[in-house]
RODOPA-363471 format. One record per residue: y, z, x of N, C-alpha, C in turn; residue number from 1. Coordinates in Angstrom, 2 decimals. Example, Ala and Ser with C-alpha at 12.3 -4.5 7.8 and 13.67 -1.06 7.14 Angstrom:
BEGIN
       n_v       n_w       n_u      ca_v      ca_w      ca_u       c_v       c_w       c_u   seq
     -5.69      7.80     13.19     -4.50      7.80     12.30     -3.30      7.80     13.20     1
     -2.25      7.08     12.85     -1.06      7.14     13.67      0.03      7.87     12.90     2
END
This chain:
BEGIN
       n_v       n_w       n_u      ca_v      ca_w      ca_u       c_v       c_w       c_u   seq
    -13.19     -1.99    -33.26    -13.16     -0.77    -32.43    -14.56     -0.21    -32.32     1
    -15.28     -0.10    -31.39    -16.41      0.27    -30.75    -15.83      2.69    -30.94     2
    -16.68      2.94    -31.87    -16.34      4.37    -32.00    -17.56      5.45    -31.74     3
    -17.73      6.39    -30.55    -18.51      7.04    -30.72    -18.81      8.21    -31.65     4
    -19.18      8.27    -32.95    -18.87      9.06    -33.77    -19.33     10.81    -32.70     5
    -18.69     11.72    -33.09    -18.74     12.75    -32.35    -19.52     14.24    -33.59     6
    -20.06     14.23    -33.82    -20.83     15.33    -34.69    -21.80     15.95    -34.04     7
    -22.44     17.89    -34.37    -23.07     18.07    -33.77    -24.66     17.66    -33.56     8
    -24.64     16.58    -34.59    -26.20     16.36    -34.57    -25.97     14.89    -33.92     9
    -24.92     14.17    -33.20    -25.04     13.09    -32.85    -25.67     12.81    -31.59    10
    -26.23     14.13    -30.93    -26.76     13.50    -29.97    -28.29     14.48    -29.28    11
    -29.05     13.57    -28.62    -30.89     14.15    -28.80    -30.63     15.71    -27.85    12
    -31.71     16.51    -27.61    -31.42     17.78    -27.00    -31.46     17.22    -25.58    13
    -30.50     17.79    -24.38    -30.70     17.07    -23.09    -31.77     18.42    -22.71    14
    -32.00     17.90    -21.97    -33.03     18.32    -20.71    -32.81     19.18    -19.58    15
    -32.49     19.93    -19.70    -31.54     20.55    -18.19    -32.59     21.83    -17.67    16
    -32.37     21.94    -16.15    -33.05     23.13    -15.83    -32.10     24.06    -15.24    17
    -30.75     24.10    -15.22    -29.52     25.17    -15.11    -28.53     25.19    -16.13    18
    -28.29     26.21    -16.29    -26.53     26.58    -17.63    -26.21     26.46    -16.27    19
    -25.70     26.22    -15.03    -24.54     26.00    -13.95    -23.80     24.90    -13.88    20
    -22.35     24.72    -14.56    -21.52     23.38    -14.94    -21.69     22.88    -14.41    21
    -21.95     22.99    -12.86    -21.87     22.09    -11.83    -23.16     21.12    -11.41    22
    -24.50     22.10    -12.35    -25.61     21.28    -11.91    -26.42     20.73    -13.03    23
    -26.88     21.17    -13.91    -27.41     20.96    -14.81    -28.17     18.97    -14.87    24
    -28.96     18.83    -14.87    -28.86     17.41    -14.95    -29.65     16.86    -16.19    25
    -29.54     15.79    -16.84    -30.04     15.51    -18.44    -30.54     13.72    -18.20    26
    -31.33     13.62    -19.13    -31.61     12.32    -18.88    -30.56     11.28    -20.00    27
    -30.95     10.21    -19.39    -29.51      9.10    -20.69    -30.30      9.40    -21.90    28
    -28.99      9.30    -22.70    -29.01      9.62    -24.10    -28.71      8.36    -24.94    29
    -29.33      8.12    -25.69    -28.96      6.96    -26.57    -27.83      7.14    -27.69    30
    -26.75      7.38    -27.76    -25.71      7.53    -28.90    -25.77      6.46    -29.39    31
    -25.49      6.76    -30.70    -25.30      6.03    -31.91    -24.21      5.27    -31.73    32
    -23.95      4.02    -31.81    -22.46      3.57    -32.15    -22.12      2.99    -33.25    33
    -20.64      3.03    -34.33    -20.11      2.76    -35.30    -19.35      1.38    -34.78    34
    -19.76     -0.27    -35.72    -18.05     -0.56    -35.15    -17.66     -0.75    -36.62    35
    -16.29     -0.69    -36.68    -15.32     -0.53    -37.78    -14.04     -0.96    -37.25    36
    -13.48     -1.94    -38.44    -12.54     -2.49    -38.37    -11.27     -1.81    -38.29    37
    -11.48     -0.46    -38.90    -10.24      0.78    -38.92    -10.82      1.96    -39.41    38
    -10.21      2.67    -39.24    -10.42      4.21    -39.46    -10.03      4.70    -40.97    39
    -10.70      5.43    -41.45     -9.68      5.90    -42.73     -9.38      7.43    -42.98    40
     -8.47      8.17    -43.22     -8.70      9.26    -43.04     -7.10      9.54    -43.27    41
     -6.64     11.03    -42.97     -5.31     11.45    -43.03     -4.49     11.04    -41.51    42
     -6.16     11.60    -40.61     -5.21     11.54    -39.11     -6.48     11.13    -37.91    43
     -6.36     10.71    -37.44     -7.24     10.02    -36.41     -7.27     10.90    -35.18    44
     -8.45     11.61    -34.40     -8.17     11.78    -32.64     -8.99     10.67    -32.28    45
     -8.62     10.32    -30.85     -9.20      9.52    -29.91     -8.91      9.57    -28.78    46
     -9.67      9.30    -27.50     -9.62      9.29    -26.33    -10.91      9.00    -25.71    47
    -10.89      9.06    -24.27    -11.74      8.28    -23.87    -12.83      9.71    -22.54    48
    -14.00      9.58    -22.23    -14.96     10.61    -21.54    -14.05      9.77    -19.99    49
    -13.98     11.01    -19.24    -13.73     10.43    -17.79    -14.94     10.27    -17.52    50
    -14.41      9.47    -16.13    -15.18      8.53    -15.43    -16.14      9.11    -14.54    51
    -17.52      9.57    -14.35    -17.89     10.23    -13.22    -18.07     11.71    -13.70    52
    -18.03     11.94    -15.47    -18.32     13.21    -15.97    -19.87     13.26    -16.51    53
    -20.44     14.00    -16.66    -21.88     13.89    -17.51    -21.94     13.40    -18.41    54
    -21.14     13.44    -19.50    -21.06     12.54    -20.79    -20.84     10.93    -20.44    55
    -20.32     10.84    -19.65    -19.48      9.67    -19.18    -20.68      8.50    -18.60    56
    -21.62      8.92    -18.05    -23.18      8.91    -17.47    -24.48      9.03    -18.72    57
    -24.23      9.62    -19.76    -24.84      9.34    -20.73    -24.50      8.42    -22.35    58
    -23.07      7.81    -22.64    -22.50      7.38    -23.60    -22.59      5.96    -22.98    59
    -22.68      5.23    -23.62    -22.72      3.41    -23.33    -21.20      3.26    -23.61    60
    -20.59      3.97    -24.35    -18.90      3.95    -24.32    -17.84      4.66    -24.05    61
    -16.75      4.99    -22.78    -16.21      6.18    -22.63    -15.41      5.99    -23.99    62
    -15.24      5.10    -25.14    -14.27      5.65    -26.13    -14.73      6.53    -27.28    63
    -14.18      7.88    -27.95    -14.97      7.76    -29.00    -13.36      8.27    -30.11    64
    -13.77      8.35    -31.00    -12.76      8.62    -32.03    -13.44      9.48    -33.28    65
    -12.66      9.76    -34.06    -12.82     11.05    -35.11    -11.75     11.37    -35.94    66
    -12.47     10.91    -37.39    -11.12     10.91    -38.62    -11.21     12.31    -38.94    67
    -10.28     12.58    -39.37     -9.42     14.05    -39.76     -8.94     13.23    -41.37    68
     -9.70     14.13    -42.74     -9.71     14.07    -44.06     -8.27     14.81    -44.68    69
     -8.05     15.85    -44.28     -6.90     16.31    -44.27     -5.74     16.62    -43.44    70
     -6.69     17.58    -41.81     -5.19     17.35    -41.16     -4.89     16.22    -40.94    71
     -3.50     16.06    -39.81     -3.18     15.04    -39.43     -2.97     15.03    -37.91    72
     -3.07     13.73    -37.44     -3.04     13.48    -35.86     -2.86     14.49    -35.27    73
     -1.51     14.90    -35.01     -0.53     15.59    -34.88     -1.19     17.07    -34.51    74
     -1.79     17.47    -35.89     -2.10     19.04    -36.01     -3.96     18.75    -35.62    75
     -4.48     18.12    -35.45     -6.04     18.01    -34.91     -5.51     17.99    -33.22    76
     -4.79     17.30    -32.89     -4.05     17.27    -31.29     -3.70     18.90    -30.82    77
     -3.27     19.67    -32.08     -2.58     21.11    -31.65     -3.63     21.75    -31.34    78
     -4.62     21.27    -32.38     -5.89     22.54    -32.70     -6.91     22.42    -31.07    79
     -6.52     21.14    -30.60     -7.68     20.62    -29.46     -7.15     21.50    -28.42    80
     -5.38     21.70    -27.94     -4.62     22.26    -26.90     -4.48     24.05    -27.53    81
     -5.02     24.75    -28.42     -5.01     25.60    -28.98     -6.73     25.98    -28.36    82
     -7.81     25.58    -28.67     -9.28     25.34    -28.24     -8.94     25.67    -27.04    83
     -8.48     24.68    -26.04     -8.35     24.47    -24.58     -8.00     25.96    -23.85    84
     -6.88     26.39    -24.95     -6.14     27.89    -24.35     -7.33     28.63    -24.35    85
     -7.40     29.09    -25.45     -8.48     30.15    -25.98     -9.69     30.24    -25.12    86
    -10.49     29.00    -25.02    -11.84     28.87    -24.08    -11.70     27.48    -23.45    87
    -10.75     27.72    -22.31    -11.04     26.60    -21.41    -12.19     26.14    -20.55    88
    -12.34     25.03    -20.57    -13.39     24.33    -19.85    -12.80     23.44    -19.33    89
    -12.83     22.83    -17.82    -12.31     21.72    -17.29    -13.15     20.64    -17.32    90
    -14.85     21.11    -17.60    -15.50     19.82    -17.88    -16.15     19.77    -19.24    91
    -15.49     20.22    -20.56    -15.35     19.77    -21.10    -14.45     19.26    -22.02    92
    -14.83     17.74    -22.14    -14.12     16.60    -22.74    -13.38     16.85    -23.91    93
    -11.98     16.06    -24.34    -11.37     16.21    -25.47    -12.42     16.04    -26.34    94
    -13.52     15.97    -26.33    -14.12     14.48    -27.62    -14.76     16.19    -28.20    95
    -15.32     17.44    -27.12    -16.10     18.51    -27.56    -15.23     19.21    -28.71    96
    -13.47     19.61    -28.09    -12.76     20.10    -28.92    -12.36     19.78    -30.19    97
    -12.38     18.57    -29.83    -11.91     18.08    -31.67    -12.94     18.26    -32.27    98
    -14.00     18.81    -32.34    -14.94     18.89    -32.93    -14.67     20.34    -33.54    99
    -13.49     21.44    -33.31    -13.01     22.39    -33.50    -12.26     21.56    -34.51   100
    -11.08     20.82    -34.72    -10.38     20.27    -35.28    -11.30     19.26    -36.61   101
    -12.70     18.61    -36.75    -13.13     18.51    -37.60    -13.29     19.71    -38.53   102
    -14.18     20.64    -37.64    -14.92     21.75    -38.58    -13.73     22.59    -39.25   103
    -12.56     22.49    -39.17    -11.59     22.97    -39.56    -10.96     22.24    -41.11   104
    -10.82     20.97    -40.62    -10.92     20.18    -41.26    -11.52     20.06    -42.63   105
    -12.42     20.69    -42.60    -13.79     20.49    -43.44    -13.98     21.61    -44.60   106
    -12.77     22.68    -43.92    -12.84     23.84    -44.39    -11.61     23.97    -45.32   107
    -11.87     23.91    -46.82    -10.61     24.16    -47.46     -9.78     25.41    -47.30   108
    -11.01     26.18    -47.52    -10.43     27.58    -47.46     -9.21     28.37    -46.58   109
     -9.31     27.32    -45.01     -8.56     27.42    -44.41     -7.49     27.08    -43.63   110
     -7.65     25.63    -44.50     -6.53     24.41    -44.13     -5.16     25.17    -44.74   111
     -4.65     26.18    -45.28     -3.25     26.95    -45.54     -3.07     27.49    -44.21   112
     -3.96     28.53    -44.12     -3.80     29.41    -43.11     -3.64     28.16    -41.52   113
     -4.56     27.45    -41.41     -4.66     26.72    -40.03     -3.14     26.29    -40.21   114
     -2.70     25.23    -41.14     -1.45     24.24    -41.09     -0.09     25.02    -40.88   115
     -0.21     25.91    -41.89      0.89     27.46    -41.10      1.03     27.68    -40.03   116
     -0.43     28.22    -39.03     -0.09     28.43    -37.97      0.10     27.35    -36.85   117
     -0.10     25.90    -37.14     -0.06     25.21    -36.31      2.12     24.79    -36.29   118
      2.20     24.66    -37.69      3.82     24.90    -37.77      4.44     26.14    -37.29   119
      3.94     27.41    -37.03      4.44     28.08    -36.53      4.63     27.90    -35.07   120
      3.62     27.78    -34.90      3.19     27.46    -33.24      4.23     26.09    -32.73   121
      4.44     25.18    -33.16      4.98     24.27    -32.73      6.74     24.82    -32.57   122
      6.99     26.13    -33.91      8.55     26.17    -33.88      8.48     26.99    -32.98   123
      7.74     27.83    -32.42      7.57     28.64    -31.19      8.31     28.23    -30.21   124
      7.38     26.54    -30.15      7.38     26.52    -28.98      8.87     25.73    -28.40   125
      9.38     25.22    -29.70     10.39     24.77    -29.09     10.52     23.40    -29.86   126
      9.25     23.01    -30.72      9.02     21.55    -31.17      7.99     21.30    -31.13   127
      7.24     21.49    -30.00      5.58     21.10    -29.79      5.15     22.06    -29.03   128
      3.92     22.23    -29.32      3.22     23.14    -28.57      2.58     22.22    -27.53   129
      1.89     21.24    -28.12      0.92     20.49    -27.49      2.22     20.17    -25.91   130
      3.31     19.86    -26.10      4.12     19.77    -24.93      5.01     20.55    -23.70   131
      4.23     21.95    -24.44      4.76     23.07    -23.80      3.61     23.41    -22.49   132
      4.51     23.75    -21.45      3.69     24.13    -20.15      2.63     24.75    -20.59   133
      1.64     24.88    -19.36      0.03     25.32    -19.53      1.31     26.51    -20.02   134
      1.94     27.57    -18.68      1.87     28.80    -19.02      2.44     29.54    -20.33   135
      3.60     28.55    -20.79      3.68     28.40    -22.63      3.05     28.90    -23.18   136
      2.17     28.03    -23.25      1.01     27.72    -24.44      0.22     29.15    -24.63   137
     -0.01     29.78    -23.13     -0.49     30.88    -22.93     -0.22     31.98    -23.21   138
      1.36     32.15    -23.08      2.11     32.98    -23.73      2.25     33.20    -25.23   139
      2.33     32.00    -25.65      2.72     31.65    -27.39      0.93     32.24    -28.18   140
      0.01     31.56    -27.66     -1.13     31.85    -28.16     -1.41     33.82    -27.99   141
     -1.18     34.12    -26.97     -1.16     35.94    -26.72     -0.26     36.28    -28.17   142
      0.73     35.93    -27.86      1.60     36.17    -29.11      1.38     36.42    -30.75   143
      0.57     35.74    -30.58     -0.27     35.88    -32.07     -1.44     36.32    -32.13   144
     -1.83     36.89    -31.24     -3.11     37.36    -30.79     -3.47     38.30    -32.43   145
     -4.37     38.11    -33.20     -4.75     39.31    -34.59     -4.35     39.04    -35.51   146
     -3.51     37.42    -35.89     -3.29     36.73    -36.82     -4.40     36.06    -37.23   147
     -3.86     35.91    -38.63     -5.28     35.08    -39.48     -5.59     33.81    -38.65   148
     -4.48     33.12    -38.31     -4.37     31.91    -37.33     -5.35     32.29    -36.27   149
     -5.05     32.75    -35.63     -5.44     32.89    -34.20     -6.82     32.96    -34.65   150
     -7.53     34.42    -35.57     -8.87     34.49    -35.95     -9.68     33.41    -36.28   151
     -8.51     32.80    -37.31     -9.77     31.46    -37.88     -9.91     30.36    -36.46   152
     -9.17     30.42    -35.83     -9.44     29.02    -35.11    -10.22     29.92    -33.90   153
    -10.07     30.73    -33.43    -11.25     31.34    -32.45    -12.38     31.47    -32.65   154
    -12.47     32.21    -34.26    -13.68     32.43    -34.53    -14.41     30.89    -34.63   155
    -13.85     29.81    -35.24    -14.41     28.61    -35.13    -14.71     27.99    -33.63   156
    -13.85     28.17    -33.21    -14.19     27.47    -31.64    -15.51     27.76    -31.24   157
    -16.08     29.34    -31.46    -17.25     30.09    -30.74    -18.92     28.46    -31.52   158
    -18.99     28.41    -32.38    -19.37     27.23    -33.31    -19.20     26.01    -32.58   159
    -18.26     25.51    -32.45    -17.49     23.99    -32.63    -17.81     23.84    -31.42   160
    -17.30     24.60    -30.39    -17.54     24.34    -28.62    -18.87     24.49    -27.98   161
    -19.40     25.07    -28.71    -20.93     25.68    -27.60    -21.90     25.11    -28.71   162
    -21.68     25.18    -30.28    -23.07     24.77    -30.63    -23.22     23.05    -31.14   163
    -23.27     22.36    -29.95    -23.39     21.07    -30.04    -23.96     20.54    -29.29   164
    -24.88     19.33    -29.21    -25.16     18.54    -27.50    -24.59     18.44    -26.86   165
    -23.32     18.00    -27.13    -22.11     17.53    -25.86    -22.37     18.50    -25.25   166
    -21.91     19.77    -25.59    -21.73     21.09    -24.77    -22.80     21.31    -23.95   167
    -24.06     21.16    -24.98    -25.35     21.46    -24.19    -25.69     20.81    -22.92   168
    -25.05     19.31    -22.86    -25.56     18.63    -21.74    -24.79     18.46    -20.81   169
    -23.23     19.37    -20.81    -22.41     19.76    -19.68    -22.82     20.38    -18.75   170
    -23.27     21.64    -20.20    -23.80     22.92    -19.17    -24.68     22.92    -18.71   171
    -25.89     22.38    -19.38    -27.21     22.18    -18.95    -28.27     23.29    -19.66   172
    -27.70     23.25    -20.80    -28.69     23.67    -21.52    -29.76     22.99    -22.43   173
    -30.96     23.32    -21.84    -32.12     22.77    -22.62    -32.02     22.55    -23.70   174
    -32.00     23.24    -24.66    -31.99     23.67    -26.15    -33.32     24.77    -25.89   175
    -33.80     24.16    -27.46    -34.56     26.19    -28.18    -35.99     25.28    -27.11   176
    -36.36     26.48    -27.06    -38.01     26.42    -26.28    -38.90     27.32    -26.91   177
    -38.65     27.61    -27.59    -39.59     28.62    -28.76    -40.88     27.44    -29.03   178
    -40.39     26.31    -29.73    -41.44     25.42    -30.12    -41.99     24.78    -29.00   179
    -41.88     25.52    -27.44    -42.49     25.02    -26.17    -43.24     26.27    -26.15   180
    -43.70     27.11    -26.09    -44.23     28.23    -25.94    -43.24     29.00    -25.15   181
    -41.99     28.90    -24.92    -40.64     29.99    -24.84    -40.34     29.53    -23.24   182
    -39.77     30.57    -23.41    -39.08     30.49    -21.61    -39.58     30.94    -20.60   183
    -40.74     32.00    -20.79    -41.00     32.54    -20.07    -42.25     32.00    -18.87   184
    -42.80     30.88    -19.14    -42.92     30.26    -18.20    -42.52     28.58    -17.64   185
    -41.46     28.26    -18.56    -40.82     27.36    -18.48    -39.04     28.06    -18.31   186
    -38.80     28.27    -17.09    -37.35     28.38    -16.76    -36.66     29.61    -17.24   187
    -38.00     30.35    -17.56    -37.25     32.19    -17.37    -36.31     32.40    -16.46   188
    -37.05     32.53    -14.87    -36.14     32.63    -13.41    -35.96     31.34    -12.81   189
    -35.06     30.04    -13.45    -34.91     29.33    -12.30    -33.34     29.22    -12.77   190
    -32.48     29.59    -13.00    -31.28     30.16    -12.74    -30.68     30.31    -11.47   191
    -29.86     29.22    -11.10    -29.30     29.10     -9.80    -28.06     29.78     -9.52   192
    -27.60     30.50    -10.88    -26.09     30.92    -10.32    -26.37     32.41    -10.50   193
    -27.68     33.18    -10.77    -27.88     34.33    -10.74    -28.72     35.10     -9.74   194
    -28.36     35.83     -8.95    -29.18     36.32     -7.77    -30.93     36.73     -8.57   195
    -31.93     36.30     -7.90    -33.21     36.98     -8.10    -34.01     38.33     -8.32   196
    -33.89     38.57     -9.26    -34.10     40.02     -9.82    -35.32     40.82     -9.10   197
    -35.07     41.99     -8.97    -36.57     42.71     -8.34    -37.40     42.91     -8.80   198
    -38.57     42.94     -8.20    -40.14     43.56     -8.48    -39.81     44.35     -9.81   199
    -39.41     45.44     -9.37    -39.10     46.08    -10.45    -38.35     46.25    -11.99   200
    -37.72     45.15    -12.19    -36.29     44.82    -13.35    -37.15     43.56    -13.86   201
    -37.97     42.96    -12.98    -38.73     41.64    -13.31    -40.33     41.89    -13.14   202
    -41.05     42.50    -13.24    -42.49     42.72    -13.54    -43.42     41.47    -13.90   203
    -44.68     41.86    -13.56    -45.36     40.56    -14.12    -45.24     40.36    -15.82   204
    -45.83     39.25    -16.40    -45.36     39.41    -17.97    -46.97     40.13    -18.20   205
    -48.00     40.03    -17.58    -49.33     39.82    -18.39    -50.30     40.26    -16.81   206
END
């Protein structure tokens, strides 16, 4: 099995000159690849980058996969359609979310509280959450809105979803430019999805 391991340091900073999903552009990235005869772990995710997505254009493999130490399949699958509710993105890939479902993973402290609420959530819903309509899911997740559940896995998502490459090279974020001499004359105002600020709100720097 050809596996793209998925971690946030697995991949170089892309290059982008817009945060606009739609534009952002990055140069190919060299990912690392694992092959391994099997996986070991409690519970496995896997799936594959569509075809014609940014990642999809930078990975030499649309497959990648990701062992889960304690949860299992099952409940790393809930936590990804739980992610999805909370802060949807249509372009980004299952492979970003489970990366919510590792860092969870990882966390003793909160593997009671997570596995609770993912059993709750499933008797909610009827059996599965992961199989319950978008507007379900939407409902059931409001529902618990100020539970320890709900907190720990939101507050993780804010982490798991945005502070990684994958994410970065959806959106088209550079990374840090501090160690460039900053932003301010490298891509302060070239922001395409924000109207051009005035004379006045935007001044010279110097």
């Amino acid at each position: 099995m050809r596996v793209i391991p998925i971690a946030p340091s697995a991949l170089p900073r892309a290059d982008a000159t817009s945060c606009q999903e739609e534009d952002g552009q990055v140069p190919k990235l060299d990912l690392p690849l694992v092959r391994r005869e099997f996986l070991k772990g409690s519970g496995v995710l896997t799936g594959a980058i569509a075809t014609g997505s940014v990642l999809a254009t930078l990975a030499p493999s649309p497959a990648w996969a990701l062992e889960l130490k304690q949860l299992t399949t099952g409940e790393g699958q809930t936590l990804i359609a739980v992610g999805r509710v909370l802060y949807p993105h249509k372009k980004l890939p299952d492979a970003v979310y489970a990366l919510l479902a590792k860092d969870l993973d990882g966390n003793a402290a909160a593997l009671p509280v997570v596995r609770d609420g993912i059993a709750a959530l499933d008797k909610s819903a009827g059996g599965s959450f992961i199989k319950a309509p978008a507007s379900k899911k939407l409902a059931l997740i409001k529902a618990i809105e100020g539970t320890p559940f709900f907190n720990t896995v939101r507050g993780q998502c804010i982490t798991s979803l945005y502070n990684n490459d994958m994410a970065f090279a959806v959106f088209g974020y550079p990374g840090a430019s501090w160690e460039k001499g900053g932003y301010l004359t490298r891509g302060f105002q070239d922001l395409k999805w924000l109207r051009a600020p005035t004379a006045e709100a935007s001044p010279p720097a110097w």
